[in-house]
C-alpha positions, 0 to 999 in steps of 0.5 A: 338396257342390259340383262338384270344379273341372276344366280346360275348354279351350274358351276359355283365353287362356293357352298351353295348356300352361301353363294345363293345368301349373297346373290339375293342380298345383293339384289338376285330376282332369280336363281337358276338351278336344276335336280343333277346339279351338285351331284343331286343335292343342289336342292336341298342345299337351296332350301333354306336360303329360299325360305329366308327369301320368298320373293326371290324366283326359282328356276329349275329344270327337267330331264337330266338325272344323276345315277342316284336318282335314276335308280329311284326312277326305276324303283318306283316305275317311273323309268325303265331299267335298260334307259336309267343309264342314259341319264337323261329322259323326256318320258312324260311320267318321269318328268312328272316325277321329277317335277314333284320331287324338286318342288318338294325340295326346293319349295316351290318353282316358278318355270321348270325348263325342259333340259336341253332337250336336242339330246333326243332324236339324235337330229330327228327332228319330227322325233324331238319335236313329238317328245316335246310336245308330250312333255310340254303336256306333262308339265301343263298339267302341273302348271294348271295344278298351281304346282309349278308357275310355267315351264320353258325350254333350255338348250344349249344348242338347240337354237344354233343347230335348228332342232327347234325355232321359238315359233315351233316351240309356242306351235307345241304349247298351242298343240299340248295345251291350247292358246293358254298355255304355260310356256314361259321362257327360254335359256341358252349360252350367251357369251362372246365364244356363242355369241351367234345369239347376240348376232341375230338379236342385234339384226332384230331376228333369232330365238331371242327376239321371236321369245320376246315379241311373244312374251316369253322371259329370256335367259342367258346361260354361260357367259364367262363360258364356264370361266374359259373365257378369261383365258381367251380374252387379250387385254386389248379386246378387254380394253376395246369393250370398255376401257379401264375394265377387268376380263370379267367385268368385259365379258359379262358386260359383251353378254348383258348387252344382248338385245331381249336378254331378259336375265344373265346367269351368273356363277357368283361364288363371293361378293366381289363376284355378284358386286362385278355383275352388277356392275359389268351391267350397270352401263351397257354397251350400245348396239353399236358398241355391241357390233364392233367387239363382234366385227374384231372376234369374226370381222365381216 
């Protein structure tokens, strides 16, 4: 079973609307997005088409800022002045705030993810790990509010340089919240550059199985790994993970293939990019299949 293809918005080359209008046309049951994104105005840009299209889900996420935003932070006190700068925050007034203000714009939010949180501490974990759990309380009570569906947590390297193991995340939920908390999904890269992710589920381990044997939604960030990828990949991988296919459709198909991987983020800026996706996931590769083009990037 693959990944079901969703929206990431992170690095679409089209206008926003229209890539969002074509993914849930074509069948998009979530897109992700964030308040930074799109220099600060993704959001509103996302509004319409969210309305035309109530049962598609949102994902946004916490933490980062544009200068614009953070200046509006330390307007209204919700932010200090000397840290506007870092253009990141975990302050759980600030998250709250935010929180508010991209479900106002963007309508409503079904997770908010906790953005890339490794950011803080600088490796002290005990550090990272008490702002985490201050934050996960921030956003429990916007959840219990019925303001937000739930909250997860998206990393980028989180996962591969141990700041946190998806156990250690539910012990912060049950400690900010009790055992009803709202945790409900984690994101990270994966792609055939990460693709220690795949390694570790495929071996029935790692943040990907331990999220889906606790219930936790999982989402793939990166798979084309920002569009690197298509320049790495020689035809004859291409042809090893499926004959017959383009880099594209290879890649994203190495991606989906992950074992847990519940929803694959794709940046489709056209039709023939979502129409792709979904057919790069239509047929997966088998577990087996997954390990050999892995064997060839990093033989054993």
């Amino acid at each position: 079973m693959t990944a079901e293809p969703a929206l990431g918005t992170h690095r679409l080359r089209a206008a926003t609307a229209v890539a969002a209008r074509t993914a849930c046309e074509g069948g998009s049951r979530w897109i992700d997005t964030a308040p930074n994104y799109g220099g600060g105005t993704i959001h509103h840009d996302l509004r319409p088409v969210l309305e035309e299209f109530p049962a598609v889900r949102v994902a946004t996420k916490t933490g980062f800022y544009t200068r614009a935003q953070g200046a509006e932070a330390v307007d209204v006190g919700v932010l200090q002045a000397g840290l506007a700068s870092a253009r990141h925050s975990l302050v759980p007034g600030f998250l709250d705030w935010q929180t508010r203000r991209s479900t106002t714009d963007l309508g409503r939010a079904d997770i908010v993810f906790v953005h890339n949180p490794e950011t803080v501490g600088h490796g002290d974990r005990d550090r990272l790990h008490t702002e985490l759990r201050a934050a996960f309380a921030a956003l429990e009570e916007l959840a219990c509010s019925g303001l937000i569906g739930g909250y997860g947590v998206a990393t980028w390297t989180g996962f591969t340089e141990d700041a946190f193991t998806t156990p250690e995340l539910l012990t912060l939920a049950r400690e900010a919240a009790g055992p009803g908390h709202h945790l409900a999904a984690v994101q990270q890269p994966v792609s055939l550059v990460m693709a220690h992710p795949i390694t570790r589920a495929l071996d029935g381990h790692g943040p990907l199985a331990e999220a889906r044997s606790a219930g936790l939604l999982t989402f793939g960030s990166a798979p084309l790994h920002g569009g690197e990828l298509l320049d790495l990949v020689t035809p004859e991988l291409v042809e090893f993970i499926r004959p017959n296919t383009s880099p594209a459709t290879a890649c994203l198909l190495a991606a989906g293939s992950c074992p847990g991987l519940d929803v694959l983020l794709v940046s489709a800026s056209t039709r023939d990019h979502w129409n792709t996706a979904v057919a790069a996931l239509d047929d997966p590769l088998t577990d087996t299949e997954l390990r050999n083009v892995l064997d060839v990037l990093a033989p054993r």
